[in-house]
PQR file with spaces between the fields and no chain letter, atoms N, CA, C, O and H, PARSE charges and radii, in Angstrom:
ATOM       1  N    UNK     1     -26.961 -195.613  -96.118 -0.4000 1.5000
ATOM       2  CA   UNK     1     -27.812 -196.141  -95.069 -0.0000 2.0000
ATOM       3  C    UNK     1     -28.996 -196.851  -95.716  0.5500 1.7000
ATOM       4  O    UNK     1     -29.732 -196.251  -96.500 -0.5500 1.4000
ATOM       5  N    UNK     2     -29.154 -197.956  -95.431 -0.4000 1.5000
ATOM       6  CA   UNK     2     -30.712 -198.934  -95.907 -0.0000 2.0000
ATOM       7  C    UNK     2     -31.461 -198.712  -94.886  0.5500 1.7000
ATOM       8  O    UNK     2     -31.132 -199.216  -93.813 -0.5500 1.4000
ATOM       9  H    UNK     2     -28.557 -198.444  -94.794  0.4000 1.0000
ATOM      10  N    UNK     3     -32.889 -197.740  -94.997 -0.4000 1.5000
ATOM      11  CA   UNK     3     -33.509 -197.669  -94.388 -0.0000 2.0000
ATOM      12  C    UNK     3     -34.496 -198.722  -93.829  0.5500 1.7000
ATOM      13  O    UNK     3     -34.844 -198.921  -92.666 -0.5500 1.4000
ATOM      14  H    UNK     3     -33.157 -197.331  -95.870  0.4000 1.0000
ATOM      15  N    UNK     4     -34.938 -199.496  -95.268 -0.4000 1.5000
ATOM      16  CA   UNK     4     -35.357 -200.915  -95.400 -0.0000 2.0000
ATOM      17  C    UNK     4     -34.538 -201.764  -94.052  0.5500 1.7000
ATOM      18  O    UNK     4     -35.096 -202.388  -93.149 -0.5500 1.4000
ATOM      19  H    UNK     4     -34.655 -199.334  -96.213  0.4000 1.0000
ATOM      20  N    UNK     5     -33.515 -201.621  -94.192 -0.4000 1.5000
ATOM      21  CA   UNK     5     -32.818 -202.815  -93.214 -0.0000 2.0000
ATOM      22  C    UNK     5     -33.139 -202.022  -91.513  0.5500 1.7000
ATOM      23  O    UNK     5     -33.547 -202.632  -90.525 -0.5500 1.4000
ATOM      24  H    UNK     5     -33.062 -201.115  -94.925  0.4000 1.0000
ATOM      25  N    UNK     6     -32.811 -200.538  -91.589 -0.4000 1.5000
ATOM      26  CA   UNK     6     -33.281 -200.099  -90.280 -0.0000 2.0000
ATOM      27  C    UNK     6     -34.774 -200.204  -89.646  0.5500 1.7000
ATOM      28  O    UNK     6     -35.114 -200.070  -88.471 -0.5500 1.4000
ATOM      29  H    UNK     6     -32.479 -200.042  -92.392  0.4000 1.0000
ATOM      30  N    UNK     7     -35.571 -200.493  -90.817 -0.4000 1.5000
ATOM      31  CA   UNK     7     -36.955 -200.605  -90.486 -0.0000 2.0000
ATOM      32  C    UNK     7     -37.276 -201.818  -89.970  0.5500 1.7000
ATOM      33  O    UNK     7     -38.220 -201.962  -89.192 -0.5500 1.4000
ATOM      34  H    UNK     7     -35.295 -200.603  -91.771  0.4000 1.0000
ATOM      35  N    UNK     8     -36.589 -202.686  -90.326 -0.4000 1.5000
ATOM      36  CA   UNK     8     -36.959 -204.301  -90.183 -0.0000 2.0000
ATOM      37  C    UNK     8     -36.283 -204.423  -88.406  0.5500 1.7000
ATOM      38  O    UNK     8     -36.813 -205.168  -87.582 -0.5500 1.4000
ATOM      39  H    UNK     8     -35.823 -202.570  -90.958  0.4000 1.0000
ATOM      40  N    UNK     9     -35.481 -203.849  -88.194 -0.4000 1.5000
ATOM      41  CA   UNK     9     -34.162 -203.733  -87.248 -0.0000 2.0000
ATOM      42  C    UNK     9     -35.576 -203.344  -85.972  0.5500 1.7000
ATOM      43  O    UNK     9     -36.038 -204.059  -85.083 -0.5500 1.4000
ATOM      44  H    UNK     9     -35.051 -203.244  -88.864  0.4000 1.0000
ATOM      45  N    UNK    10     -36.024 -201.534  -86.508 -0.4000 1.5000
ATOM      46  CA   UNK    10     -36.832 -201.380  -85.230 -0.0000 2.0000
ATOM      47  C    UNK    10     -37.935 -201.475  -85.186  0.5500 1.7000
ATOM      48  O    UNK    10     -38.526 -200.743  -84.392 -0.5500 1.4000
ATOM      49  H    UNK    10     -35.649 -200.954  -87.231  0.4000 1.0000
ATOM      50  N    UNK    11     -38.758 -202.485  -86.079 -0.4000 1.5000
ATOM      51  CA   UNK    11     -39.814 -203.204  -85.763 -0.0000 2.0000
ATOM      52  C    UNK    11     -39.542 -204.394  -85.125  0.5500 1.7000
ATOM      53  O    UNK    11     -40.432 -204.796  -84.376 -0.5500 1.4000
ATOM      54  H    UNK    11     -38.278 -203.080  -86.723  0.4000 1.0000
ATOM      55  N    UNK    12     -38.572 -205.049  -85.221 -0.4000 1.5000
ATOM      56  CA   UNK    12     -38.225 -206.543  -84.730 -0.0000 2.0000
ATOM      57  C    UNK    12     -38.539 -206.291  -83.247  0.5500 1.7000
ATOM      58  O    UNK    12     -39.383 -206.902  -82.592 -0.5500 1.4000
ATOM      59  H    UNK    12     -37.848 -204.723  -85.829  0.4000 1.0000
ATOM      60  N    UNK    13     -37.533 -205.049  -82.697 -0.4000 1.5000
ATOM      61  CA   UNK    13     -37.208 -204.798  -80.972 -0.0000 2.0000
ATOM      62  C    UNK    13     -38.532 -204.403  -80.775  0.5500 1.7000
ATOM      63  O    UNK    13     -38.961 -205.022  -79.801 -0.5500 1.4000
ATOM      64  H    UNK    13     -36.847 -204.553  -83.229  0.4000 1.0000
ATOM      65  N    UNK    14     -39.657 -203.420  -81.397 -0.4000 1.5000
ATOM      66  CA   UNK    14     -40.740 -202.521  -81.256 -0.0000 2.0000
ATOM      67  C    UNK    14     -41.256 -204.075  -80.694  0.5500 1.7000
ATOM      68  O    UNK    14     -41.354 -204.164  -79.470 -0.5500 1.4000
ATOM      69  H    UNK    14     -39.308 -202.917  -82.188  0.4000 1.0000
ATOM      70  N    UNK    15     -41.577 -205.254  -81.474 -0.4000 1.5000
ATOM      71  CA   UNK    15     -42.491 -206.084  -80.931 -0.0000 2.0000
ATOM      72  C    UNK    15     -41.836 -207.262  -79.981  0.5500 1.7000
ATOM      73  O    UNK    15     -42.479 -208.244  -79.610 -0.5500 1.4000
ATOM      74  H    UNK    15     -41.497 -205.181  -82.468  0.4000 1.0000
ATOM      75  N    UNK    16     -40.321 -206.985  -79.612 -0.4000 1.5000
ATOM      76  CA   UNK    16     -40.254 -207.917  -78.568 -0.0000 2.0000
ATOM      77  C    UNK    16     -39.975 -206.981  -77.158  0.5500 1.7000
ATOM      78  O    UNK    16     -39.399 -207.376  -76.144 -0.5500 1.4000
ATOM      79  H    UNK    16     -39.799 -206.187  -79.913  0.4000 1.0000
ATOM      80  N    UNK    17     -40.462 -205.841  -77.361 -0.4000 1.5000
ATOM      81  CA   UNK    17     -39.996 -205.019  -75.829 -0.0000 2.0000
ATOM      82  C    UNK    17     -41.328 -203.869  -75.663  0.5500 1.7000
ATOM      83  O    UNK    17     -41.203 -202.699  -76.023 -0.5500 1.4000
ATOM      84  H    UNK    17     -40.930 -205.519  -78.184  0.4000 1.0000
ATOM      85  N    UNK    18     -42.468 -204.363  -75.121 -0.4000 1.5000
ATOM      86  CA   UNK    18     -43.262 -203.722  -74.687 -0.0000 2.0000
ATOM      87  C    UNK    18     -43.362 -202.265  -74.300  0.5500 1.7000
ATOM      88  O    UNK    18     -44.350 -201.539  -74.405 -0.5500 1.4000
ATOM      89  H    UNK    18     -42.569 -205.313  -74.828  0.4000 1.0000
ATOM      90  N    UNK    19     -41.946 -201.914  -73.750 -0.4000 1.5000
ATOM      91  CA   UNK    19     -41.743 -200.291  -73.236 -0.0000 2.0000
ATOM      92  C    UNK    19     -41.368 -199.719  -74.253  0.5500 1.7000
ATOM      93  O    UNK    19     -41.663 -198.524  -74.275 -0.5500 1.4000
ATOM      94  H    UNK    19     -41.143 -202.504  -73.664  0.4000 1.0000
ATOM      95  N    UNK    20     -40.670 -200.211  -75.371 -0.4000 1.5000
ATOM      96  CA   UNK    20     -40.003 -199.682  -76.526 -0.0000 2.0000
ATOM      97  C    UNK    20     -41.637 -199.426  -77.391  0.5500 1.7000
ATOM      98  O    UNK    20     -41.934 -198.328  -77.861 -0.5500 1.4000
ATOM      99  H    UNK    20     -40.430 -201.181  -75.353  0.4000 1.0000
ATOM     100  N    UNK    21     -42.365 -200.391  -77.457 -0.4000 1.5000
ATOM     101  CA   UNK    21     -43.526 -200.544  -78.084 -0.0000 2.0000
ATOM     102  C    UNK    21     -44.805 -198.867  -77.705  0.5500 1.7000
ATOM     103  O    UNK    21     -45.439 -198.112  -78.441 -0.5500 1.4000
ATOM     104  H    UNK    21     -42.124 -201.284  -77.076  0.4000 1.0000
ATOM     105  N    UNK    22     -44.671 -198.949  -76.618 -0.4000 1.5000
ATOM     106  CA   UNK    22     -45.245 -197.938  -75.467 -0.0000 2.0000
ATOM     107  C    UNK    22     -44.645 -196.340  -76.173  0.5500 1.7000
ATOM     108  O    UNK    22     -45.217 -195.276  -76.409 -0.5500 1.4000
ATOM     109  H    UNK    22     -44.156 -199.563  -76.020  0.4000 1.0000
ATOM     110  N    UNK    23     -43.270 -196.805  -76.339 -0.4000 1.5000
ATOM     111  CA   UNK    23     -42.648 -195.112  -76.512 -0.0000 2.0000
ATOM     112  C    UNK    23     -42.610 -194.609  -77.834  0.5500 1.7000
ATOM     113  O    UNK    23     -42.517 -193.405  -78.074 -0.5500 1.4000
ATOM     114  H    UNK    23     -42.806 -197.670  -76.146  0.4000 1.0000
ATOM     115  N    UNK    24     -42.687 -195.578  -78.787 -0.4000 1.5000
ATOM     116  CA   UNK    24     -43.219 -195.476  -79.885 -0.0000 2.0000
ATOM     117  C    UNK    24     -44.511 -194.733  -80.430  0.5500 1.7000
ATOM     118  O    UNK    24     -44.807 -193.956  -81.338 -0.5500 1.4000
ATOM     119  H    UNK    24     -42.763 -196.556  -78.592  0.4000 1.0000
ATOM     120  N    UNK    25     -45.030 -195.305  -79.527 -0.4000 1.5000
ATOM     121  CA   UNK    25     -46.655 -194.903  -79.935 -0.0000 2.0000
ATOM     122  C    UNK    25     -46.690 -193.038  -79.281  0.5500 1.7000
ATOM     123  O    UNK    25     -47.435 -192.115  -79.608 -0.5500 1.4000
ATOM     124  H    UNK    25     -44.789 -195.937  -78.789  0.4000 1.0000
ATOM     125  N    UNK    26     -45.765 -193.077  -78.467 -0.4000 1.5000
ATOM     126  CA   UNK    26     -46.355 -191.718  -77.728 -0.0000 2.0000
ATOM     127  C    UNK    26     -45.022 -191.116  -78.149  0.5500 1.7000
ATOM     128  O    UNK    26     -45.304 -189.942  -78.390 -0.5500 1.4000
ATOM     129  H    UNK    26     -45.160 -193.828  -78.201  0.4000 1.0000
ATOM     130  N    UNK    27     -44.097 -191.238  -78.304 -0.4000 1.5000
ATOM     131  CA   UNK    27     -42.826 -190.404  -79.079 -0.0000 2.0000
ATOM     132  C    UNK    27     -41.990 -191.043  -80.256  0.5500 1.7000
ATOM     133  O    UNK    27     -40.768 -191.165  -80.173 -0.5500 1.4000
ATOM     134  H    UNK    27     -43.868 -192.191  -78.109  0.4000 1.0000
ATOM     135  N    UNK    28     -42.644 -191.402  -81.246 -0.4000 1.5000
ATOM     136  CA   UNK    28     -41.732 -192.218  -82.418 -0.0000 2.0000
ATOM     137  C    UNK    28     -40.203 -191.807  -82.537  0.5500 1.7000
ATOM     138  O    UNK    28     -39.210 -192.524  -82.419 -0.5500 1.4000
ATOM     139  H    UNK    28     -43.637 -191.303  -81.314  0.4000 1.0000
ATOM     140  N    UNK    29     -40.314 -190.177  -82.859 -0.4000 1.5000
ATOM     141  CA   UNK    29     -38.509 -190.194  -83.102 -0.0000 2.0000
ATOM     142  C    UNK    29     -37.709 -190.299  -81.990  0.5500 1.7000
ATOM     143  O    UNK    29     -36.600 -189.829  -82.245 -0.5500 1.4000
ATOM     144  H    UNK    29     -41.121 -189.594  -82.955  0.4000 1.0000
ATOM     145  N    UNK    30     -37.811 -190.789  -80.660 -0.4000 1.5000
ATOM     146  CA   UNK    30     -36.722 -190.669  -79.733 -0.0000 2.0000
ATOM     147  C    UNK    30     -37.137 -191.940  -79.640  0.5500 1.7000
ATOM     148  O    UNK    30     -36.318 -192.463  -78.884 -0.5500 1.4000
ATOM     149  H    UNK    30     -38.712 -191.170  -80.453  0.4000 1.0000
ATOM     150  N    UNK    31     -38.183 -193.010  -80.066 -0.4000 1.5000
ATOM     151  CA   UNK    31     -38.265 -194.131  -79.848 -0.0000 2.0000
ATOM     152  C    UNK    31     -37.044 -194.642  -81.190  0.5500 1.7000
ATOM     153  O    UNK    31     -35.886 -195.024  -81.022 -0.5500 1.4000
ATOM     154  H    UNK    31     -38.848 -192.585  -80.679  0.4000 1.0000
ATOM     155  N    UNK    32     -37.484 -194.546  -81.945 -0.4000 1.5000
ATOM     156  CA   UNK    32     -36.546 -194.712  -83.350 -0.0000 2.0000
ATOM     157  C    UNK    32     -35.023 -194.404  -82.885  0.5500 1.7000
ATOM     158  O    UNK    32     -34.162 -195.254  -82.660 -0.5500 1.4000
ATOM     159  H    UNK    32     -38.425 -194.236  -82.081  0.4000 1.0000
ATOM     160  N    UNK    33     -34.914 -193.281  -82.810 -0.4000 1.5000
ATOM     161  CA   UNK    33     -32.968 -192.831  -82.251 -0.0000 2.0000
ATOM     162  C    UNK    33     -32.374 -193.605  -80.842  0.5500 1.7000
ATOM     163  O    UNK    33     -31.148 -193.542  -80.755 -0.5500 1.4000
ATOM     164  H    UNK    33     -35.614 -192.591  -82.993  0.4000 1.0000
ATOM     165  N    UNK    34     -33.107 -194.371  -79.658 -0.4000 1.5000
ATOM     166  CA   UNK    34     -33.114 -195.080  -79.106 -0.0000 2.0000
ATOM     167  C    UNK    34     -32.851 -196.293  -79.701  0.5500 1.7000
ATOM     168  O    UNK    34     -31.694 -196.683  -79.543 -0.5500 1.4000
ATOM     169  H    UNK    34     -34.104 -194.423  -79.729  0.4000 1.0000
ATOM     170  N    UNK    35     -33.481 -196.909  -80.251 -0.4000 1.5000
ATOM     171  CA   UNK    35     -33.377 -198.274  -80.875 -0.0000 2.0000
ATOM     172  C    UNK    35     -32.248 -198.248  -81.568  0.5500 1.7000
ATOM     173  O    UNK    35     -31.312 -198.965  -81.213 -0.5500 1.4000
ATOM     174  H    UNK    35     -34.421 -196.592  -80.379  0.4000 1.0000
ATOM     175  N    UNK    36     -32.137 -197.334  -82.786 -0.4000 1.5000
ATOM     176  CA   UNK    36     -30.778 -197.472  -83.740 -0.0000 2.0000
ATOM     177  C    UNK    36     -29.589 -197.313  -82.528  0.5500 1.7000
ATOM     178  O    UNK    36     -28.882 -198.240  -82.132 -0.5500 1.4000
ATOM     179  H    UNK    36     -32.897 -196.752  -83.074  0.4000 1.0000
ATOM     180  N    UNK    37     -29.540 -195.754  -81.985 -0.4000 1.5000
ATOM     181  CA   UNK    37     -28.553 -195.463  -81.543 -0.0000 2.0000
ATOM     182  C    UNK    37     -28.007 -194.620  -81.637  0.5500 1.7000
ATOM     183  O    UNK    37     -26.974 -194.401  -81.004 -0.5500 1.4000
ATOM     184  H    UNK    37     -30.114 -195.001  -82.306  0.4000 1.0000
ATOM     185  N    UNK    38     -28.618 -193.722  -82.620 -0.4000 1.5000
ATOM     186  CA   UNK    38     -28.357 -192.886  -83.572 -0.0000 2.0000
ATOM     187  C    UNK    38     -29.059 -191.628  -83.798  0.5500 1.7000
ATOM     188  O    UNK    38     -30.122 -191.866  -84.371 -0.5500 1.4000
ATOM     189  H    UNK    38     -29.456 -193.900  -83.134  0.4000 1.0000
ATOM     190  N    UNK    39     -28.850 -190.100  -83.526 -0.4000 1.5000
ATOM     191  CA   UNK    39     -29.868 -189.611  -83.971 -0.0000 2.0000
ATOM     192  C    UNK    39     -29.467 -188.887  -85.633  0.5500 1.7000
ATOM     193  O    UNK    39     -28.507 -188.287  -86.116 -0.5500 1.4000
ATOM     194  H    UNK    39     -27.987 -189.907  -83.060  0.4000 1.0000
ATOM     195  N    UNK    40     -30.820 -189.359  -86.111 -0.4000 1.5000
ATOM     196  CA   UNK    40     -30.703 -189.391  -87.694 -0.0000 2.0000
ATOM     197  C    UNK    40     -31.517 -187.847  -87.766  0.5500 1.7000
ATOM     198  O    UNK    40     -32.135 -187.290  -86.859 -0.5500 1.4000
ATOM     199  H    UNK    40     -31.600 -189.847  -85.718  0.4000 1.0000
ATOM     200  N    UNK    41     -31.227 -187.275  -89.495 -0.4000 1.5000
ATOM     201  CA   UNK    41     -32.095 -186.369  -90.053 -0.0000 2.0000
ATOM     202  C    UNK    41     -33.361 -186.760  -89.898  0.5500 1.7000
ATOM     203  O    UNK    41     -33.847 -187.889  -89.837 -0.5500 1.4000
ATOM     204  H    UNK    41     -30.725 -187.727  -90.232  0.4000 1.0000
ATOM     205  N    UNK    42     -34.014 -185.310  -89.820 -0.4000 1.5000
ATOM     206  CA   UNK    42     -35.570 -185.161  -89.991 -0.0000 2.0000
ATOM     207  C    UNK    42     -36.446 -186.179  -90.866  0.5500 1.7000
ATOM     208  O    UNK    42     -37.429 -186.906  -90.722 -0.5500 1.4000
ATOM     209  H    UNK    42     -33.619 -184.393  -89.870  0.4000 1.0000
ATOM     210  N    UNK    43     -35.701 -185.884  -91.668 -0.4000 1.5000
ATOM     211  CA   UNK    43     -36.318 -186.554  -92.810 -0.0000 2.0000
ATOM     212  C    UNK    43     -36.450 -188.309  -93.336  0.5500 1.7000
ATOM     213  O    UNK    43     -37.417 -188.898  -93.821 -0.5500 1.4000
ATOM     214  H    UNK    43     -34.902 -185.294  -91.786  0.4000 1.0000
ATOM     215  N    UNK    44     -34.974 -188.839  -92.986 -0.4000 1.5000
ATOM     216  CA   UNK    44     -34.766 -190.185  -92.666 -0.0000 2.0000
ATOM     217  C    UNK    44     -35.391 -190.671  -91.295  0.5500 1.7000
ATOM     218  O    UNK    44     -35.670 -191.870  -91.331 -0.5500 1.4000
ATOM     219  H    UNK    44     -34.189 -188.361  -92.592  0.4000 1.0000
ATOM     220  N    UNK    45     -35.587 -190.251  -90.488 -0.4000 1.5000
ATOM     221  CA   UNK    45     -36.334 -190.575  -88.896 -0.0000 2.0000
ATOM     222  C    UNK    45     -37.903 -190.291  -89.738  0.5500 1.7000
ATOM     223  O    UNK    45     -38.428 -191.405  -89.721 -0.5500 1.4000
ATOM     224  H    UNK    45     -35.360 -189.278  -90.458  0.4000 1.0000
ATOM     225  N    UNK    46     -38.657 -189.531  -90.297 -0.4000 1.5000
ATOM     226  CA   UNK    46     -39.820 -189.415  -90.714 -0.0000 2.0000
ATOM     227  C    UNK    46     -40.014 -190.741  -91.543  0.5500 1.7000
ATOM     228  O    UNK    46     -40.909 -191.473  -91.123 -0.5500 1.4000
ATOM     229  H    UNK    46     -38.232 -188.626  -90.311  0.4000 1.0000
ATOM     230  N    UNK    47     -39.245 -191.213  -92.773 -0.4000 1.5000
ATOM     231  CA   UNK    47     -38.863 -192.548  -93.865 -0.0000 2.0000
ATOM     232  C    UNK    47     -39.228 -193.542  -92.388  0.5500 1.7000
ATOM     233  O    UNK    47     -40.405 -193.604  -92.032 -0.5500 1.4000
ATOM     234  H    UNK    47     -38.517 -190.618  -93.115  0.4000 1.0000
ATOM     235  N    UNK    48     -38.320 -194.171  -91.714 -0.4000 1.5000
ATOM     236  CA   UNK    48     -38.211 -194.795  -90.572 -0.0000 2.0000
ATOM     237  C    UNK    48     -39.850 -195.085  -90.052  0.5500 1.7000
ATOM     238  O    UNK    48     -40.212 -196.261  -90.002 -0.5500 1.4000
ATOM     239  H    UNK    48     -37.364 -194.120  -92.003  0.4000 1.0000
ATOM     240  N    UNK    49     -40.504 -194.350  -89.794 -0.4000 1.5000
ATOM     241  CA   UNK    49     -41.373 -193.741  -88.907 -0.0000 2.0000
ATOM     242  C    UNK    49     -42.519 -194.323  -89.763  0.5500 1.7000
ATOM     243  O    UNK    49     -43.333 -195.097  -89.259 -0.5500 1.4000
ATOM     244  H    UNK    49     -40.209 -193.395  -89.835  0.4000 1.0000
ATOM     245  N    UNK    50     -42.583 -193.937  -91.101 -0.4000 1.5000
ATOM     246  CA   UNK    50     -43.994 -194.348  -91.335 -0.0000 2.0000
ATOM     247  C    UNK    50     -43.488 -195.773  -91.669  0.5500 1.7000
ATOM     248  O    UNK    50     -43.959 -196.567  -90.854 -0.5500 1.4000
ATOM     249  H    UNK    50     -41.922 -193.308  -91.510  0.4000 1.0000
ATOM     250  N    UNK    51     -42.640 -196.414  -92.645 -0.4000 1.5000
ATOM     251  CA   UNK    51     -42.030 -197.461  -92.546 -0.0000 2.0000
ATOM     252  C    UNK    51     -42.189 -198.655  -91.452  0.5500 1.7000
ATOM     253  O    UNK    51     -42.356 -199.850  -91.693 -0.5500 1.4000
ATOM     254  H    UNK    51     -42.257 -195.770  -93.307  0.4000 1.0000
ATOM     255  N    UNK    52     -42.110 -198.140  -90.432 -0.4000 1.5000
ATOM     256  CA   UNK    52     -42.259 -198.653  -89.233 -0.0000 2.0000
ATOM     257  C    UNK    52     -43.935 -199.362  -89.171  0.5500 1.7000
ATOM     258  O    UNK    52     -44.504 -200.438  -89.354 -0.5500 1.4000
ATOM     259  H    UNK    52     -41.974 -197.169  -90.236  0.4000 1.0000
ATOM     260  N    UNK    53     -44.228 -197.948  -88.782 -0.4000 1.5000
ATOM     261  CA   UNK    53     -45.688 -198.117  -88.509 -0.0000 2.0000
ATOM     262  C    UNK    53     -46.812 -199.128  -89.985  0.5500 1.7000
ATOM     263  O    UNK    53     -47.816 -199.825  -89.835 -0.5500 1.4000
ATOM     264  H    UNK    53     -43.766 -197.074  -88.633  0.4000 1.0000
ATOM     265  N    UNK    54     -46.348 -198.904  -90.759 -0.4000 1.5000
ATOM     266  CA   UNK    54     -46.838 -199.693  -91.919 -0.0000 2.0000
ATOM     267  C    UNK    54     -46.929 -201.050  -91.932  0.5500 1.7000
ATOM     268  O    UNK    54     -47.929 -201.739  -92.134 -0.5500 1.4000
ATOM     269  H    UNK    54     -45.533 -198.338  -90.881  0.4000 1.0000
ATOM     270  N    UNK    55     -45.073 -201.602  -91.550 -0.4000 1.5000
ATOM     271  CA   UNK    55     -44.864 -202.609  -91.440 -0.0000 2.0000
ATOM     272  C    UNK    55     -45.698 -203.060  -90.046  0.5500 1.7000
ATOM     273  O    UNK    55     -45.425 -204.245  -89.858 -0.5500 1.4000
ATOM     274  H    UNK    55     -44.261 -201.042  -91.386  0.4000 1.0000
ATOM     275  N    UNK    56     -46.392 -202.689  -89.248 -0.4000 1.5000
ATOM     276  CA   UNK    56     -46.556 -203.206  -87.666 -0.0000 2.0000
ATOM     277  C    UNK    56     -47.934 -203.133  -87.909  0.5500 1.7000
ATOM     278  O    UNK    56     -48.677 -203.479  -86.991 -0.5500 1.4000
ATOM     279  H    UNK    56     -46.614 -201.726  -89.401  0.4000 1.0000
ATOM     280  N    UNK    57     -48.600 -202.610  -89.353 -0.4000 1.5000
ATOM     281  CA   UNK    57     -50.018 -202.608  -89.329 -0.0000 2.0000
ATOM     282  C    UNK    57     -50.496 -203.886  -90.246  0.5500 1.7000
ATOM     283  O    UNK    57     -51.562 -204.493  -90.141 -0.5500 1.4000
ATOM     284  H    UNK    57     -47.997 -202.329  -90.099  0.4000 1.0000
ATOM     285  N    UNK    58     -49.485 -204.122  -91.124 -0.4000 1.5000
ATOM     286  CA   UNK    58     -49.331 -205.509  -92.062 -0.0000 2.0000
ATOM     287  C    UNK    58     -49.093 -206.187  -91.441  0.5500 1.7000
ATOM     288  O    UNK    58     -49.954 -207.034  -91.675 -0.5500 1.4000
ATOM     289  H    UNK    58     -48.619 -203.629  -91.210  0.4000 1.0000
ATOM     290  N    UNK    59     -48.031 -206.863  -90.103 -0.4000 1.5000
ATOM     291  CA   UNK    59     -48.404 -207.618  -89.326 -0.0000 2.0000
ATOM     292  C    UNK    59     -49.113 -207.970  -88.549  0.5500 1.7000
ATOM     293  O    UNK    59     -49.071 -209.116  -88.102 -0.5500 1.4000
ATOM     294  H    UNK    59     -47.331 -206.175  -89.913  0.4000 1.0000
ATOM     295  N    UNK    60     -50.190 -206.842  -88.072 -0.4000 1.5000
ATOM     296  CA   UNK    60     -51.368 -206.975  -87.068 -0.0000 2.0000
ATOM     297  C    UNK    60     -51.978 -207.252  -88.147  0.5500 1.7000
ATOM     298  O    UNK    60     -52.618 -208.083  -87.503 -0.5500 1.4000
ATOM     299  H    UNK    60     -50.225 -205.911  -88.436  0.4000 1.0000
ATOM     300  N    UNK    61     -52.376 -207.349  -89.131 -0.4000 1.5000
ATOM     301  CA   UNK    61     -53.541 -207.473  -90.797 -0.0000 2.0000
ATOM     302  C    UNK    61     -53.193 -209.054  -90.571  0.5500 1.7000
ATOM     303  O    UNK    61     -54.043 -209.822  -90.120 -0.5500 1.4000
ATOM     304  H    UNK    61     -51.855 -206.674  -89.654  0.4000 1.0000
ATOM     305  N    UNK    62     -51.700 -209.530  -90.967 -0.4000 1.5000
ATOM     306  CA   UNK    62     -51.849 -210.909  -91.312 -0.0000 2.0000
ATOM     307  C    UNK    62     -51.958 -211.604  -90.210  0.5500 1.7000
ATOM     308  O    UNK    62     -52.223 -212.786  -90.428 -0.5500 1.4000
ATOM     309  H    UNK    62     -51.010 -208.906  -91.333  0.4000 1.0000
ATOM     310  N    UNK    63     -51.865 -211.344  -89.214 -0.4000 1.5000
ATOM     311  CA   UNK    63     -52.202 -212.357  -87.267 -0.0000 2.0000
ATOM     312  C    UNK    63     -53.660 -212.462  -87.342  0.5500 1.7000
ATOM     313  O    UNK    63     -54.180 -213.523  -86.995 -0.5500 1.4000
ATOM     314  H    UNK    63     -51.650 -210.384  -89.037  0.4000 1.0000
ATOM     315  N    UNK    64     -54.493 -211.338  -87.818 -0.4000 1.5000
ATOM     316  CA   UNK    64     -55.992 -211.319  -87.464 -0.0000 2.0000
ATOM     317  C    UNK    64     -56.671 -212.052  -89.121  0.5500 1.7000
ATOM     318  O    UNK    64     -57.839 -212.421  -89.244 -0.5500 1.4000
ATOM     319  H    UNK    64     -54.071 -210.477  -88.101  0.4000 1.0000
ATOM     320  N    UNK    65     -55.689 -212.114  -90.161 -0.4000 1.5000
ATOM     321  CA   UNK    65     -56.450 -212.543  -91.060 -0.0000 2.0000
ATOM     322  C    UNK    65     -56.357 -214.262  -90.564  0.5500 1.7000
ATOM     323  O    UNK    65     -57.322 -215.004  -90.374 -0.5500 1.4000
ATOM     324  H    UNK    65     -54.740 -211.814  -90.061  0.4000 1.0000
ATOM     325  N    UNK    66     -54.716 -214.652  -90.412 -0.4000 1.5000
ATOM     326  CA   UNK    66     -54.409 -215.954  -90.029 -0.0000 2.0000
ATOM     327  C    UNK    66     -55.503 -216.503  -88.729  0.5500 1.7000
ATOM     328  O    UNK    66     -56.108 -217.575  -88.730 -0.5500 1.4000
ATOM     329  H    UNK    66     -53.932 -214.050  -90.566  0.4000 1.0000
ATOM     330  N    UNK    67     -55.542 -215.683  -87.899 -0.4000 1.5000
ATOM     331  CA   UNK    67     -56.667 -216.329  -86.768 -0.0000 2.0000
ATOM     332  C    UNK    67     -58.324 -216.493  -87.428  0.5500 1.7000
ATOM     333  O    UNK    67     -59.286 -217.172  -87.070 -0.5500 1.4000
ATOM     334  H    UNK    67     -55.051 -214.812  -87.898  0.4000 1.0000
ATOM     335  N    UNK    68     -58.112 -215.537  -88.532 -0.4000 1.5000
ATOM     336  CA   UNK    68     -59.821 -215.966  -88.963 -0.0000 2.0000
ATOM     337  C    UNK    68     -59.801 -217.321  -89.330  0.5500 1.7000
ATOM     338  O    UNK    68     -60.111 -218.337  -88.708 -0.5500 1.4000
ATOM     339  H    UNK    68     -57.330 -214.986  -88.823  0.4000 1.0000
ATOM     340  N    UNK    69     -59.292 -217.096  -90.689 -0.4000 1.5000
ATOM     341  CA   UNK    69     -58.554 -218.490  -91.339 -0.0000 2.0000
ATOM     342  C    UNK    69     -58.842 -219.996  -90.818  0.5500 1.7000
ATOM     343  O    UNK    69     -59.304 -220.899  -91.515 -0.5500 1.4000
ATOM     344  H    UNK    69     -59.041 -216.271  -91.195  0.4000 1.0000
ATOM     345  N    UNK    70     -58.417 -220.102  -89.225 -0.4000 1.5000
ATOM     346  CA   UNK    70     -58.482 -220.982  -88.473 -0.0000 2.0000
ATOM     347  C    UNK    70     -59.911 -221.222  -87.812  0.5500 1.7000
ATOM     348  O    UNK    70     -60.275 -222.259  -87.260 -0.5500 1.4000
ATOM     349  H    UNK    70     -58.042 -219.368  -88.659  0.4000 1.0000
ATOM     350  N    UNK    71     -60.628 -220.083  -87.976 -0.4000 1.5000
ATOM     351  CA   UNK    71     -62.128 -220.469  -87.264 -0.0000 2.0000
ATOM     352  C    UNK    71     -62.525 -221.215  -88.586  0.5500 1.7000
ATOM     353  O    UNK    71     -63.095 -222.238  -88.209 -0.5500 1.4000
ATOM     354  H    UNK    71     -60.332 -219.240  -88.425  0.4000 1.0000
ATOM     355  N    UNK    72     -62.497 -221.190  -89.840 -0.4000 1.5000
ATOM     356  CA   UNK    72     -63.358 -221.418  -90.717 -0.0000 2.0000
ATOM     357  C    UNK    72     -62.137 -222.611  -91.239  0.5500 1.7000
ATOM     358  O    UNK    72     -62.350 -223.324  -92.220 -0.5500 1.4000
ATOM     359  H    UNK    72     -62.034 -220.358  -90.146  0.4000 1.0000
């Protein structure tokens, strides 16, 4: 299993489906086993999870650095 590739998978849906986005924030692992399809180990759903959230904080980093960028 490439977790890498599952991460990219349920961040993609996390930011084009608002309710998915929503259930995330307030239940990650049934948001995660929802999206795949799948319910995974503890431990791979935890990998997933911060993975996730990392990647969705590096994209909110580069939107707000890119909008500075543009004032100046």
């Amino acid at each position: 299993m490439d977790i890498k590739e599952k991460i990219e998978s349920v961040v993609e849906k996390i930011t084009k489906d608002p309710s998915i986005k929503e259930q995330f924030e307030k239940e990650p692992v049934k948001a995660i086993e929802k999206v795949l399809g799948v319910d995974l180990p503890d431990d791979v759903v935890e990998k997933v999870i911060e993975g996730v959230k990392a990647k969705l904080t590096v994209d909110t980093l580069s939107d707000v650095a890119g909008a500075i960028k543009k004032l100046f």
